[in-house]
N, C-alpha and C positions, 0 to 999 in steps of 0.2 A: 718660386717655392711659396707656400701661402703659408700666412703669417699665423701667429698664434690668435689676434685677433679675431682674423679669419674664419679660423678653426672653428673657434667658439659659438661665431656667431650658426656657423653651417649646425652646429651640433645645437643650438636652440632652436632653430627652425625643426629638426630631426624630433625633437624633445616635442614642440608643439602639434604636430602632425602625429605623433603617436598618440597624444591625451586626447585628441581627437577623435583619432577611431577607438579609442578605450570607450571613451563616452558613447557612439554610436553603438560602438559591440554593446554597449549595456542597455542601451535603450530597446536593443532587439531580445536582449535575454528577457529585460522587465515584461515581456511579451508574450516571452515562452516560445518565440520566434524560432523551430526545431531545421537546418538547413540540412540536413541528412533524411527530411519526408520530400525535400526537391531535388538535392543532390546526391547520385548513387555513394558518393562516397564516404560511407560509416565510420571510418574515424573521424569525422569532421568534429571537433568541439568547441562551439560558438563558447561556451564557459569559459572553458581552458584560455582560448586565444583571446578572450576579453581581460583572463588576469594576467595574460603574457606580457599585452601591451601596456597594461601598468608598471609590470616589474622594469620593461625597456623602458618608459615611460620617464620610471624614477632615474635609474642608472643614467639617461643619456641627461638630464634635466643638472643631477650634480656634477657630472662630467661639463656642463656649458662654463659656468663659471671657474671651477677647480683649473680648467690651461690655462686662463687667464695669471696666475701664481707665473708659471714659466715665460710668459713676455716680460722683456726688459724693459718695452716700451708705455705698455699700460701702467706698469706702476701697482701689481694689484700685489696685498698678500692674503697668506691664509685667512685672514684673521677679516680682512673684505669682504672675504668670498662666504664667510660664516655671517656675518653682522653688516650689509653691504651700507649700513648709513653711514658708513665712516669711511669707505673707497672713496678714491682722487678722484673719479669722474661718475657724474649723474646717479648719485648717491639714491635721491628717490627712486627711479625708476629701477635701479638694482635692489633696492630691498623688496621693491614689488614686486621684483623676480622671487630673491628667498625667498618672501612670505607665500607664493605658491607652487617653493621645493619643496618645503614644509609643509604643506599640505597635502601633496602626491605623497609625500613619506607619509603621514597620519592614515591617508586612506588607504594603503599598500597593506600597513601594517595591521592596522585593526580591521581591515578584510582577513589576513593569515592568521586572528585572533578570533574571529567571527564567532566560534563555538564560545567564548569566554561570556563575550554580551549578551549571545540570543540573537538569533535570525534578525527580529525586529528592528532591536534599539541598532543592530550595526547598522540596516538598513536605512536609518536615520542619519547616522554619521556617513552613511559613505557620500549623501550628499554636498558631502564637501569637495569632491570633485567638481562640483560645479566651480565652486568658490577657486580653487586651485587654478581652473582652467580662464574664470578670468582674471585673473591675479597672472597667468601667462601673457595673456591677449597686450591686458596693457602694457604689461613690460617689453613685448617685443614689438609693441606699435612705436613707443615711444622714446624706445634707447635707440641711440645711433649706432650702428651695425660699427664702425670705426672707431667708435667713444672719441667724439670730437664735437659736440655738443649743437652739429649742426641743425635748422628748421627739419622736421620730419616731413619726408615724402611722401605721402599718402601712395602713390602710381610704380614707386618701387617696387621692383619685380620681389623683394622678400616681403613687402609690407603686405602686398598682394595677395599671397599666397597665406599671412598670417589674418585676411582679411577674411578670405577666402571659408578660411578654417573656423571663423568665428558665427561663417553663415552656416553652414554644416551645423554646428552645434546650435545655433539657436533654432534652424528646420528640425533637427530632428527632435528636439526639446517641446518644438511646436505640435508637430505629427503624434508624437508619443502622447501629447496633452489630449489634442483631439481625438485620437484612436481609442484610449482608455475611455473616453466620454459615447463617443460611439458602441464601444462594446456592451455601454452599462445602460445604454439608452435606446440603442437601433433594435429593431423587431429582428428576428432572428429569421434566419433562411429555413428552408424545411426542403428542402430539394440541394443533393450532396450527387459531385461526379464523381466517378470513379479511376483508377488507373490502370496504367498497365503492371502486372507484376515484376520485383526489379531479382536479378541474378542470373544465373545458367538457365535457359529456358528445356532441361535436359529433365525426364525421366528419372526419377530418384532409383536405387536398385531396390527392388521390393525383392523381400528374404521370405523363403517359402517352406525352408528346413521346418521339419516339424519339432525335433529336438529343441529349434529358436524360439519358435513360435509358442512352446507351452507352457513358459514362463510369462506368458501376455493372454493368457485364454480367462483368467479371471483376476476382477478387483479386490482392494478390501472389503468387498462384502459376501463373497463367497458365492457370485452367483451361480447359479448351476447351466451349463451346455454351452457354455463357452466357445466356438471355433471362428480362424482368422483363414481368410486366403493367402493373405503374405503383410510383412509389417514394411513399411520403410520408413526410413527416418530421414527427413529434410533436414537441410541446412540455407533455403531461400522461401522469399518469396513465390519465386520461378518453381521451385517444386513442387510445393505448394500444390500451385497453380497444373501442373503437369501433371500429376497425382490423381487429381478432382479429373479431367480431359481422358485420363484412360481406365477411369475406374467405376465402377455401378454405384457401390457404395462403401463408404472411407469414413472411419469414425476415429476421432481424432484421441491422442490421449498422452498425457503427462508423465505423471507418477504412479499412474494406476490408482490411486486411495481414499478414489469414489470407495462411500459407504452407501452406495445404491444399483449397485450394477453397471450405473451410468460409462463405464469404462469397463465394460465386458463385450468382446466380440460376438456377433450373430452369423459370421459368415463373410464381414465385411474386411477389406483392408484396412490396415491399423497407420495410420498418420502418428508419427513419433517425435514429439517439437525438441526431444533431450538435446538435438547439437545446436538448438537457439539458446545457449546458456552463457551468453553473453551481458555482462551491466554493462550500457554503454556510458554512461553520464550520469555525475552525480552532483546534482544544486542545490543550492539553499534552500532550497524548500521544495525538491520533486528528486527523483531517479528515474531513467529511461534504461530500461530494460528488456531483453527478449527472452521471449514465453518458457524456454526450459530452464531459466535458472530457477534453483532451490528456493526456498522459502529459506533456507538456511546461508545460502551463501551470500543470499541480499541481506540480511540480518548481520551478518558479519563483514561483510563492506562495509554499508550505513554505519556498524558501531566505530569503525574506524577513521570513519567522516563523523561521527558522534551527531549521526541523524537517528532517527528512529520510525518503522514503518508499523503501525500497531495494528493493524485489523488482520494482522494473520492467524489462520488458527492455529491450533495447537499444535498437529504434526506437521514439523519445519521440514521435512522432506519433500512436502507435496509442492508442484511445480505453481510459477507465478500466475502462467498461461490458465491452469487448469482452477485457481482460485477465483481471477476475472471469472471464469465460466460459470461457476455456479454462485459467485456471489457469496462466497464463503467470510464466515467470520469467524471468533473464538472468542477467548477470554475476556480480552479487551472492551468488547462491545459496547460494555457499560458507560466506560468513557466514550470512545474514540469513533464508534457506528462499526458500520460493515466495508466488504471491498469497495463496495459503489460509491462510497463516500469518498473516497482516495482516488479514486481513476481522475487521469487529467485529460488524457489520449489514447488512443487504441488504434494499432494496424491491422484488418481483418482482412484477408483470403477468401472472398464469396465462393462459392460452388461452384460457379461458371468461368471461374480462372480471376475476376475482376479484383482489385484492391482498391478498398478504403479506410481512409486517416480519418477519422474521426475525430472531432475534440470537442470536449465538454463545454458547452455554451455558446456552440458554433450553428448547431443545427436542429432545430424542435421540430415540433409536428406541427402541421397548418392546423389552423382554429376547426378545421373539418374535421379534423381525427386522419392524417396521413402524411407520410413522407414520401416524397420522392428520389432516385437515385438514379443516375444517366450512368447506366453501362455500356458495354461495348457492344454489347447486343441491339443495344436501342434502353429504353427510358424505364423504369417496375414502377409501380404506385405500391405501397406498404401501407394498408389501414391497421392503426395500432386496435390492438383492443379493447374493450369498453366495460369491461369488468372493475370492481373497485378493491383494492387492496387492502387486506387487513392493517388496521396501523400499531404494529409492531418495532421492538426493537430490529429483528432479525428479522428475512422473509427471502427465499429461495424456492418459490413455487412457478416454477415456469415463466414466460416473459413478462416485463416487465408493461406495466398500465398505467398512466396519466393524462389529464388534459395538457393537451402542448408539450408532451416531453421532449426530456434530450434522446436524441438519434443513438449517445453513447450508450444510456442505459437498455435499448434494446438488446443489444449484444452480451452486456454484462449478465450474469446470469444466464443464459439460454442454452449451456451446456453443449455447445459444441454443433448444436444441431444450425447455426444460423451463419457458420464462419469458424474458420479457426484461425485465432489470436495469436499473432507472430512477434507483436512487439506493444508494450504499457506502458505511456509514462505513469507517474505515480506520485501523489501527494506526499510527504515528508515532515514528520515531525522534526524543524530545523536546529534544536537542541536536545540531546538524547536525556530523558529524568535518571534520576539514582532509582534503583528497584529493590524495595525491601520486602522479601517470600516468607510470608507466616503459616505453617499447617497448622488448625486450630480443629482439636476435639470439642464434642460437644456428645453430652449422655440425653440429649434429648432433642427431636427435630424441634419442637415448638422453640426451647429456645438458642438455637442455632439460627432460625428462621427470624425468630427476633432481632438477635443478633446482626444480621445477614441489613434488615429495615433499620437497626440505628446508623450501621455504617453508611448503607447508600446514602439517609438523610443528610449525613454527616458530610459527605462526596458534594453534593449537591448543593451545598450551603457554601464550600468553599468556591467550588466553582462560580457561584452567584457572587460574592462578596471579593473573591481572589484574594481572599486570607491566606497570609503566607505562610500561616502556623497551623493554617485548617490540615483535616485528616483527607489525603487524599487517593483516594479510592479507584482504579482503573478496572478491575476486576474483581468477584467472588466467584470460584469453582466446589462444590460440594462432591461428597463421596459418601453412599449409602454405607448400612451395615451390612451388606452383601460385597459391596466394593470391597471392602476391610476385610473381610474373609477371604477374598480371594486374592488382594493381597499377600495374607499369610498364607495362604495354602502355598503359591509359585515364593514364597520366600523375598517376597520384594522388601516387607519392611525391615527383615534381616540385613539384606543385599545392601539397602541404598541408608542403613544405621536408624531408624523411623521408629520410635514406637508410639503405639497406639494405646491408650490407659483400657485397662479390664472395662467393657460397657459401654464403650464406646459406640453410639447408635448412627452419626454422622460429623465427616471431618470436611473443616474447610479449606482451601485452600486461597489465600487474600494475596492479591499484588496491592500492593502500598508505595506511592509515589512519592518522593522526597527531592529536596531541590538539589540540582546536578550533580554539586561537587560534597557530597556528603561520605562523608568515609568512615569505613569501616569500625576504625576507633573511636571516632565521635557518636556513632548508632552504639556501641557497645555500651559507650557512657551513660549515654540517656535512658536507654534500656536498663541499665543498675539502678539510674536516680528514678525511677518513673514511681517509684512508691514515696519518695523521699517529701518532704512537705515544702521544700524549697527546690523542688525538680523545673528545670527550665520548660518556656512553654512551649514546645515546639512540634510540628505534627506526628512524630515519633513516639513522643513520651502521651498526647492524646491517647494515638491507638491503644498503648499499652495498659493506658491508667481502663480504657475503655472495654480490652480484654480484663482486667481484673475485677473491673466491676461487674462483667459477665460470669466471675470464677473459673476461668481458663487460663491465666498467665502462666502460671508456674508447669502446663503441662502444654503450654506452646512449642513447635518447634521452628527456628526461626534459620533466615539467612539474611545476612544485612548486604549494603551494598558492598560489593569487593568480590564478595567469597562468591567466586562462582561455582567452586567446587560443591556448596552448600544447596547454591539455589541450584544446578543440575540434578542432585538428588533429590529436591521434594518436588521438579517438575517429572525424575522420573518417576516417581510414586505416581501420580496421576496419570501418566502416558501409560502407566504398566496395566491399568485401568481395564481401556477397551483392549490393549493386548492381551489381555489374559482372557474374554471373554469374545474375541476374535479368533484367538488359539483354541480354545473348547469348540467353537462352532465348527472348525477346519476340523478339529479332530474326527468330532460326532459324523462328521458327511462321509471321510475316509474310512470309520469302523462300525457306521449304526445304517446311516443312510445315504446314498450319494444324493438324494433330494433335498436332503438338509439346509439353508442356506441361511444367511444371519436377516436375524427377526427383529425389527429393531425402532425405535421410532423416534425422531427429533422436531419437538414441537415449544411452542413456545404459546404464554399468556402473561398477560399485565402482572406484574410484580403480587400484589394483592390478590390477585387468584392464585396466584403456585399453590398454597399451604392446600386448597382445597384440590387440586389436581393432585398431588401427591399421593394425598387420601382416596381418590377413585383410583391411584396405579396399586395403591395398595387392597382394596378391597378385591379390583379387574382380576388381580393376580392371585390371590388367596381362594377366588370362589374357582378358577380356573387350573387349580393347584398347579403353577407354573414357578419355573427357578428365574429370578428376574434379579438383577444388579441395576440401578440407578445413580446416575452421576448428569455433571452438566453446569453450564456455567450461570450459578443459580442469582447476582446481582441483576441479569437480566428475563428472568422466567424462562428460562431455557433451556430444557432437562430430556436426558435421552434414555429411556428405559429398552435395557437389554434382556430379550430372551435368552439361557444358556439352556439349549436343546438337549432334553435324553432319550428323544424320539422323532420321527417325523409329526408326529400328532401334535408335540409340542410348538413347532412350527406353524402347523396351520391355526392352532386354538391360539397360540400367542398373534397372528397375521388379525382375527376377530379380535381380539382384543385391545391393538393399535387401532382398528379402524373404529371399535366403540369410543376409545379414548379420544381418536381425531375428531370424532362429532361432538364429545363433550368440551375440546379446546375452542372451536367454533365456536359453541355456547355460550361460551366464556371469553370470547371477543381475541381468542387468539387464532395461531395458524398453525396448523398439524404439521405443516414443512419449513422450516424456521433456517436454517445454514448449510444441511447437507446436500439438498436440490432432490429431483425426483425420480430420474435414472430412470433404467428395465421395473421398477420394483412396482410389482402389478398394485402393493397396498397403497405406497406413495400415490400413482396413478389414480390411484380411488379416490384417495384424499383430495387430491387436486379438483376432481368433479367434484364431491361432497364440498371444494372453499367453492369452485367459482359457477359449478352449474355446468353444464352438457354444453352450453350459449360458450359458456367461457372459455371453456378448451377446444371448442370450435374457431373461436374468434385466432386464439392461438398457429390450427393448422391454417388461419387463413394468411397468417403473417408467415408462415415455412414456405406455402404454396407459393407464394410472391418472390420470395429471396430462392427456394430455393425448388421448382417443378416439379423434378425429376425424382425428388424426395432421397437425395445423393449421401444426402451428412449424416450423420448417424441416427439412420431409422431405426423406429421405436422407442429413441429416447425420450423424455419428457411423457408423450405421448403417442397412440399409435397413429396410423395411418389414416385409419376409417374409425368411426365411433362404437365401441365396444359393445353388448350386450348387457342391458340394466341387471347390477350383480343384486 
């Protein structure tokens, strides 16, 4: 029967051998090292099973010494096995043991605290695992398996084995050293192979009911002639892949709520990623996800991992897949950028059945201007193209252009037409901020607009200096005085308790960032003291002193952090926005004209030109006597003026009107297509010759022609086929 000694000693070796492959598992995570792009098996979670074997880790580590209590012959007690410099035998070497229980406890625990520190500083302490593991090393090299204080064996089949384990950790310590240095230093490859697609290699059922089908014949933008051959909705890679093999032309689609047609059928079979709605993995600082989860349902995991994923936009319905596609951003921008700045990885479905893993930093363009990719077909050359991008906050005009780019951002944005997106990982803000929602009237645009340039300053200053007290600013949203009537006509500021003061000409809408653990009662306070002459300094009581010195406090309407009841109602106020002037469009098409189709334009310029663009949406629209609503998320110049049609005429004189406006954002050093992307929409199409030239949307079909021949993925998006007729 083996003794208690015995026991203990089998269950330190157990203890050592798990902190081992904890340490490895982590050195593969620090990596991004994903084993479900090698192995078909998608629950695999390298995370998961890296905190698993900490948790055994600890358990088997207190379990070594704690039997030792139960031998009669060791002589140990409790009180040893806590404090070992005072146990009957080899007193040092057993406290070199505790001192690295105590450190597997330290790092166990303030990893399950993680959110408390911040991504970072934990990521500082968890390197105590090192320390821990050799704080293990020596103690089980140098205590005698027997506790009888014999010379230590070096060739001892346990020493071996704890030898063993010490070379493991210092290779992989080694590797991880040099690979990091490698990644930050080696020229990057520009030639990427492909795979084979992974799951049922079977035929998805394509649904051909017309009844099914007519709920999928047009987008949120209303575009007119919609028809599908049949829709199917995947659930692999393999169908994907099987889909593209029996089908002429297959246009891929989310949630529908392209505001460009980009997700209207021409005839084409409809690709439906909604059963990839799967989060698979959520880390410290990324989520891995497939293409049909909500915008809302990753938003509400992440709050419950108290991460944060910011470059979504506004409508949380819209699918994750169909955001990658066009490059979508929202409110946030001001802070945070757009999609492309978030992507870490992307799994694409080429045309031709092929899959590629892409990862950001992995694969650029040769100094020639091209990529390589080895299909299964044989080898494609990709010449990027040679056009220059406007430098923008925001920019969703057809693919993406750089010298030496990443291979990722080709895909990003290109709206479906170069691949369709099955699986993202994704960037992560590793501690989620407290959000405090102000809707702020203002009776006059100039000083709203003022307003609008103290804050950003103010954004901007904190973020340089990381003033804890600075005002921190992630977004500004504006709402014209047309927004506000139409508001009140659908009875939304009623609905959602909102009012708007008499004169009201434009309202803002401001996210205000606050450090994490701010509550409710404490914003209430400081929002009482903020006129008070002994008001604490803190970036709350800033804003507010800052809204009063604009003369708007008193007729702000606010939600502090907590109330989400609060802040749901003034985001519906703004969402009710383009709903109600979406709902008009739909109507006019069903009762005035079925040509009807929403008219609309999302452009963006330098901060310092808005006030003057404003002013030509205002003149464009008044000589053109059109009904026009303007809104947008105005911290970054990025404003999207809507036609509200009472005719078809209004339609095509509001289509002139966007496309004069697009040539005067150009002018002004912005870009007429700024977040929404470009879609069927003939004026976008214009737009996009008018940024980059006839050369440039040339350069474009030459990069489809390459990935994709047969012109398979959703023709006519972005652009057409052949070069259009000078309008």
């Amino acid at each position: 029967m083996i003794s208690a000694v015995e026991l203990s000693s089998d269950i330190g070796l157990v203890a050592v051998g798990l902190l081992t492959a904890n340490i490895l598992l982590g050195l593969l995570v620090s990596i991004g090292y994903n084993p479900t792009r090698r192995w078909p098996r998608r629950s695999f979670k390298l995370f998961t099973f890296h905190n698993w074997t900490g948790y055994v880790a600890l358990a088997t580590a207190a379990l070594h010494p704690t039997v030792l209590v139960f031998s009669a012959t060791a002589g140990f007690r409790l009180f040893d096995v806590l404090a070992p410099i005072s146990s009957p035998v080899q007193p040092f070497e057993n406290t070199v043991g505790a001192i690295g229980l105590y450190l597997v406890a330290f790092a166990v625990l303030t990893s399950y605290f993680r959110h408390v520190f911040g991504f970072h500083r934990w990521k500082q302490l968890h390197y105590t695992t090192y320390a821990a593991a050799v704080a293990f090393f020596v103690h089980s090299l140098l205590t005698d398996p027997e506790l009888k204080n014999r010379p230590v064996d070096w060739i001892d089949a346990e020493k071996v084995f704890v030898e063993v384990c010490m070379l493991l950790v210092a290779s992989g310590t080694i590797w991880r050293v040099i690979h990091g240095r490698r990644r930050r230093h080696a020229p990057m490859a520009y030639s990427l192979r492909s795979r084979r697609p992974r799951g049922d290699a079977r035929l998805p059922r394509i649904v051909d009911d017309p009844d099914v089908l007519s709920s999928y014949l047009e987008d949120a933008a209303h575009f007119p002639g919609g028809r599908a051959s049949g829709i199917a909705t995947i659930s692999s890679e393999a169908e994907a892949a099987a889909l593209f093999n029996n089908s002429s032309s297959v246009l891929p689609i989310g949630a529908q709520s392209s505001l460009t047609g980009g997700a209207t059928p021409m005839g084409d079979t409809l690709l439906s990623t909604a059963r990839l709605n799967h989060i698979l993995e959520i880390g410290g600082d990324f989520v891995r996800v497939e293409a049909g989860v909500t915008l809302a349902e990753l938003d509400a995991a992440l709050e419950r991992a108290n991460r944060y994923y910011p470059p979504a936009p506004t409508f949380f319905g819209a699918f994750v897949g169909g955001t990658m596609a066009t490059n979508a951003a929202g409110a946030a921008t001001f802070k945070y950028g757009t999609t492309r700045d978030w992507v870490r990885a992307l799994t694409i479905v080429l045309p031709g059945g092929d899959v590629l893993d892409v990862e950001r930093g992995v694969t650029r363009a040769h100094p020639d201007g091209y990529f390589e990719i080895e299909l299964a077909a044989g080898v494609i050359r990709i010449s990027t193209p040679r056009y220059l991008m406007p430098k923008v906050a925001k920019l969703s005009a057809g693919y993406f252009a750089q010298p030496e780019m990443d291979l990722i951002d080709l895909f990003i944005g290109s709206e479906g037409t170069l691949g369709v997106i099955t699986e993202a990982t994704l960037r992560v803000v590793s501690e989620r901020p407290a959000f405090c929602l102000a809707l702020v009237p203002f009776s006059a645009r100039s000083a709203a607009l003022a307003f609008v340039r103290r804050l950003r300053d103010a954004a901007h200053t904190t973020w340089r200096t990381k003033d804890p007290r600075g005002i921190d600013v992630s977004a500004i949203e504006h709402m014209d005085a047309r927004c506000l009537e139409l508001l009140r006509e659908d009875g939304i500021d009623r609905l959602q308790g909102v009012r708007f003061p008499a004169g009201t000409a434009i309202a803002l809408l401001v996210t205000l960032e606050l450090p994490p653990r701010t509550r409710a009662a404490q914003a209430f306070d400081e929002i009482g003291a903020a006129r008070a002459p002994n008001a604490p300094d803190t970036p709350l009581v800033r804003f507010c002193k800052a809204l009063d010195e604009a003369g708007v406090l008193d007729a702000v309407e606010i939600a502090v952090p907590g109330d989400r009841a609060r802040a749901d109602q003034l985001l519906a106020v703004r969402e009710a926005v383009p709903a109600a002037v979406n709902r008009r469009v739909g109507l006019a098409k069903q009762t005035i004209d079925p040509r009807i189709e929403k008219t609309a334009a999302d452009m963006i310029v330098p901060f310092e030109a808005l006030d003057e663009l404003l002013m030509r949406y205002d003149e464009g629209f008044r000589r053109r006597g059109l009904d026009a609503a303007v809104w947008g998320h105005v911290s970054d110049g990025n404003v999207h003026p809507n036609i509200i049609p009472r005719s078809y005429d209004d339609v095509e004189s509001g289509k002139a009107a966007i496309l004069e406006f697009g040539r005067d954002v150009i002018r002004l050093g912005g870009s007429p297509l700024a977040e929404h992307g470009v879609g069927r929409n003939a004026v976008k199409q214009q737009l996009l010759i008018e940024l980059y030239g006839q050369d440039g949307v040339e350069d474009m079909r030459r990069v489809k022609r390459a990935i994709d021949p047969g012109w398979k993925l959703a023709p006519g998006v972005i652009f057409t086929r052949s070069t259009p007729p000078p309008r």
